[in-house]
C-alpha positions in Angstrom: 0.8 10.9 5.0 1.4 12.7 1.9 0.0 12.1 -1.1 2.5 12.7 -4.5 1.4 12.2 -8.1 4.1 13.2 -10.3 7.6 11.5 -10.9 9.7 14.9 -9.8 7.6 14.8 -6.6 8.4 12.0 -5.6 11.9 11.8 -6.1 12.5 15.7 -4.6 10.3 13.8 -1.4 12.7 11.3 -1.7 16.1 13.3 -2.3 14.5 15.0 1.2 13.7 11.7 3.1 17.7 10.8 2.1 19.1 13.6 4.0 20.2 12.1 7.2 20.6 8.6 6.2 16.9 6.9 6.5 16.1 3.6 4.8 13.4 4.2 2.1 11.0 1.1 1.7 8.8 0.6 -1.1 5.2 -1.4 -1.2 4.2 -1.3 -4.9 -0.2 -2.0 -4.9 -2.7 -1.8 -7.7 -5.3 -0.2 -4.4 -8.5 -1.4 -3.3 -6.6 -2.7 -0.1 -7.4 -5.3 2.1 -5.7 -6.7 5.1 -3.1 -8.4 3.0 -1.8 -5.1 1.5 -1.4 -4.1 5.2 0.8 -6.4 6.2 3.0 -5.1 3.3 2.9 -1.8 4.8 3.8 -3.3 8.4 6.8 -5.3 7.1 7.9 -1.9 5.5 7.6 0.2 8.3 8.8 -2.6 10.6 12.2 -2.8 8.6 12.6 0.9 7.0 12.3 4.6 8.3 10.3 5.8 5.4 7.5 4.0 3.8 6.5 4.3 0.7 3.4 2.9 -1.0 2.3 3.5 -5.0 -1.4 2.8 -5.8 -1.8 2.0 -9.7 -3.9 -0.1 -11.8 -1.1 -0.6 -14.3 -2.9 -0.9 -18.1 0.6 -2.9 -19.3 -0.5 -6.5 -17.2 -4.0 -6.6 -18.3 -4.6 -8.4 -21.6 -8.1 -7.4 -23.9 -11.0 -8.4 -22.2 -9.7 -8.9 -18.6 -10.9 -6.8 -16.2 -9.2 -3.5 -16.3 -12.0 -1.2 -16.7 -14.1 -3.0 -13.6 -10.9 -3.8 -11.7 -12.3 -2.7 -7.8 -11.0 1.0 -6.9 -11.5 3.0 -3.6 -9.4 5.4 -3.4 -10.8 7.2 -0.4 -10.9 4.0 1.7 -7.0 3.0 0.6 -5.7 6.7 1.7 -7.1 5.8 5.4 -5.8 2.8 5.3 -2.5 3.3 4.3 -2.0 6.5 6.7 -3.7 4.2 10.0 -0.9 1.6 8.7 2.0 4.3 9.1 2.8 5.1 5.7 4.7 8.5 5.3 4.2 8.9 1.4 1.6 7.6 -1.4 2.2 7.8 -5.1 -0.8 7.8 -6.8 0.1 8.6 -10.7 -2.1 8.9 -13.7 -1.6 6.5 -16.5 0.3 9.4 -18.6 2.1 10.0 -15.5 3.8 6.8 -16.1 3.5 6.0 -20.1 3.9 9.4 -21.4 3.4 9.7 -25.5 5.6 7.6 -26.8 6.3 5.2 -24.6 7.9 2.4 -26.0 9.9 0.6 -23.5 9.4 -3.2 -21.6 11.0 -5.3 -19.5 11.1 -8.8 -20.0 12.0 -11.4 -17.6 12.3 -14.8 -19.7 12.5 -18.1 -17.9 10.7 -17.6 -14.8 8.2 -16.2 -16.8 7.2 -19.1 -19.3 5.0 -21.0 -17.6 1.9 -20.8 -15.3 0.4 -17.3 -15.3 2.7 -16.3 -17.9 1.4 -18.9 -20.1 -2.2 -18.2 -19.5 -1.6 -14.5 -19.9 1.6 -13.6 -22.1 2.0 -10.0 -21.3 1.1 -9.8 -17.9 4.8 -10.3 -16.8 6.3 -7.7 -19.3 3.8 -5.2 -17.7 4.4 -5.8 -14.0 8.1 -6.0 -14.7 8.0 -3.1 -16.6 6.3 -1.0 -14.1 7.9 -2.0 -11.1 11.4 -1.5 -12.6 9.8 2.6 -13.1 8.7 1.8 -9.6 11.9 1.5 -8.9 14.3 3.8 -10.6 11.8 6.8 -9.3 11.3 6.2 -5.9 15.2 4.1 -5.6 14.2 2.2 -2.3 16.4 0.4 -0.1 13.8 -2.4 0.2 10.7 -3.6 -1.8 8.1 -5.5 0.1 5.9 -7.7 -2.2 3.3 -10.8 -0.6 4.0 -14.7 -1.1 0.6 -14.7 -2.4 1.7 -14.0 -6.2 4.8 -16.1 -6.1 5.3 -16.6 -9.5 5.3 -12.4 -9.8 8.0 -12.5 -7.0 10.0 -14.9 -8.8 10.1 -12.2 -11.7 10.7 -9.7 -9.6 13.8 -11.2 -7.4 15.0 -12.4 -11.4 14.7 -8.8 -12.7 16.6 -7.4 -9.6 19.3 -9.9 -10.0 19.6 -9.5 -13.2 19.4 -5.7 -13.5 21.8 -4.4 -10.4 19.1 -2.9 -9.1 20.7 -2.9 -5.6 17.3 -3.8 -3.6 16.5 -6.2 -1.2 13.0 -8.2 -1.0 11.0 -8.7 1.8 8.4 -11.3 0.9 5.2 -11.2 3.5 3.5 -14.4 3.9 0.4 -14.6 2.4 -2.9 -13.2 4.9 -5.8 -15.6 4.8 -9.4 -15.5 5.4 -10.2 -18.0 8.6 -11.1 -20.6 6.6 -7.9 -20.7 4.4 -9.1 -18.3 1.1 -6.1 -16.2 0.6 -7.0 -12.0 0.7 -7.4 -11.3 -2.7 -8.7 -7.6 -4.4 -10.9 -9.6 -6.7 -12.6 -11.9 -3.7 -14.9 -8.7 -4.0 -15.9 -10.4 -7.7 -17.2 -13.6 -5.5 -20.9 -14.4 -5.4 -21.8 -16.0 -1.8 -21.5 -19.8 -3.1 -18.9 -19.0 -5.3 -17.0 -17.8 -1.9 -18.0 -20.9 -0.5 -16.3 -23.0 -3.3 -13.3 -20.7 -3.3 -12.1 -22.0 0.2 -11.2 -25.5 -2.6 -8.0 -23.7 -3.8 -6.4 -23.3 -0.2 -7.5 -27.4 0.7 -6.0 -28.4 -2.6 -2.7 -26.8 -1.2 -3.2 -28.7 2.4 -3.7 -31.7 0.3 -0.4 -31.9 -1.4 0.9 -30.6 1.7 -0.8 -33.8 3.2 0.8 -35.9 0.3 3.7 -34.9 0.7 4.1 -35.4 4.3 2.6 -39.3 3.9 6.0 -40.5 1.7 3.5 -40.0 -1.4 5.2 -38.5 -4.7 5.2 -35.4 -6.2 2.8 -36.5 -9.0 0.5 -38.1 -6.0 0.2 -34.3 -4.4 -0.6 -33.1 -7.7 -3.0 -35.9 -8.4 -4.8 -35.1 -4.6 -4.9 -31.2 -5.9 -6.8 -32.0 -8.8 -9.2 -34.0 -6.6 -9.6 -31.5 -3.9 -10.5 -28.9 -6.6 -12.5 -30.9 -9.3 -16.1 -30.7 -7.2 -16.0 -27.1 -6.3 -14.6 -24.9 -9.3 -15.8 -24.0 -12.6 -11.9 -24.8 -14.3 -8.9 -25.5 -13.1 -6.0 -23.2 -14.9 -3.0 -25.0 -13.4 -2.5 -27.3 -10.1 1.1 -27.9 -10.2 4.0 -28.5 -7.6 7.3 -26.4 -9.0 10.6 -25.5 -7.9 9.9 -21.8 -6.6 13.0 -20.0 -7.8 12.4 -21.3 -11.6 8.8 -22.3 -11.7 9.5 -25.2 -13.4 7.6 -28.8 -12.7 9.2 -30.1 -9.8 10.6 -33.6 -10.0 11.0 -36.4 -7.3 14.3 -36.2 -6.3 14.1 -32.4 -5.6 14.7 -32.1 -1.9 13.3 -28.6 -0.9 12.6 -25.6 -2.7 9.1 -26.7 -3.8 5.8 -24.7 -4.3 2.5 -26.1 -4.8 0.6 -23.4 -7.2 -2.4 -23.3 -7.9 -5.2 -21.1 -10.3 -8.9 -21.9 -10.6 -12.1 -20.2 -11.7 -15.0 -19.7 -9.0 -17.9 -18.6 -11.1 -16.9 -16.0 -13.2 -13.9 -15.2 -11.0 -10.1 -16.4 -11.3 -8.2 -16.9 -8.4 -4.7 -17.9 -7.6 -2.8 -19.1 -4.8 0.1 -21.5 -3.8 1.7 -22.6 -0.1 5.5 -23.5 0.7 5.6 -27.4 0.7 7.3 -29.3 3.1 11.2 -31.0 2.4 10.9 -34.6 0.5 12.9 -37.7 0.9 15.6 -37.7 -2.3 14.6 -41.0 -3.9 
């Protein structure tokens, strides 16, 4: 695996990699990778010829006072993994690297964007679009593999791709879970050992409007059992919500298929998100 840390790098690695027709995928990660991220690497190699991952902690989706500066790193450790998981190149930039002086340029994706984790933290969206549209336009892959674990982020991302012409196809990676249901999560690190025990609440609360669902029950009934399955384990519930997944808006009854149960709590001092697929309901 070779490492590359400036732009021109990577694109003369990439002009090379062209040549004689391979398929470039990209895995975009913020590092400090766990088993999930691996996946994303296995999908990639599974569907391209050259695999690209970029490890960085992008400054532009962390608001004042989240957790930037203590955000986990191991840079080491991600290198091994990466090159045991069979990927050919890392890009591994400094912050100027990607904002030079004078950067003054976002990407916002409205709509999708409104609600949910863009609510609760409005710039986080322009900074991961922003950054994965660079992504992007630097290393120009053929496919970009994200996980099913940030949904609403995906959402963003399929928007902005749409809507841009950017020519890319998605591979989505279902979301890798712990054995008792918590979703693989960088910040699971943050967990205290009861707070990892009450964390296990978000993934039930999905079963349980999965469970809802499934017993004729409405949409606001799931929602109502999320609440429930959460309320005696977490500090603060964020959002529990069922949604169409290609909007993120609030599902209504009557909606057929389509539908995400989402969900974002805090453990201690930890937030955590997740969400599941939810089964097809009756049209009433």
């Amino acid at each position: 695996m070779e490492t590359l840390e400036t732009i021109p790098a990577v694109r003369a690695a990439m002009a090379t990699a062209r040549a004689d027709g391979r398929r470039v995928a990209l895995v975009p990660t913020m590092g400090f990778l766990h088993p999930g991220h691996i996946a994303l690497v296995e999908r990639a190699r599974a569907v391209c010829d050259v695999v690209v991952a970029s490890i960085f902690v992008n400054p532009t989706q962390f608001a004042p006072g989240e957790d930037l500066a203590t955000y986990p790193r191991d840079a080491d450790g991600d290198r091994r993994k990466l090159e045991a998981a069979g990927c050919d190149f890392l890009f591994q930039p400094d912050s100027n690297e990607v904002y030079p002086d004078g950067f003054s340029t976002f990407v916002s994706v409205e709509g999708v964007s409104r609600l949910f984790e863009g609510a609760i933290r409005p710039t986080h969206f322009r900074g991961v679009a922003t950054v994965v549209a660079k992504l992007f336009n630097i290393v120009r892959p053929d496919v970009a593999v994200f996980g099913q674990k940030d949904a609403q982020q995906v959402a963003v991302i399929r928007r902005m791709i749409d809507d841009l012409d950017f020519g890319i196809a998605l591979e989505i990676v279902e979301t890798v879970r712990e054995p008792d249901g918590l979703a693989r999560s960088s910040r699971n690190v943050y967990l205290a050992p009861d707070d990892r025990l009450r964390a296990v609440a978000l993934s039930k609360s999905l079963e349980a409007a999965r469970g809802a669902i499934e017993d004729g029950g409405s949409l606001d009934e799931a929602r109502a059992r999320m609440r429930s399955t959460l309320e005696p384990s977490v500090d603060a519930i964020d959002y529990a919500e069922i949604v169409e997944a290609a909007s993120f808006e609030p599902a209504r009854d009557g909606v057929a298929d389509g539908l995400l149960a989402i969900v974002a709590a805090r453990v201690g001092g930890t937030r955590l998100i997740d969400n599941a697929p939810m089964p097809a309901t009756a049209r009433h």
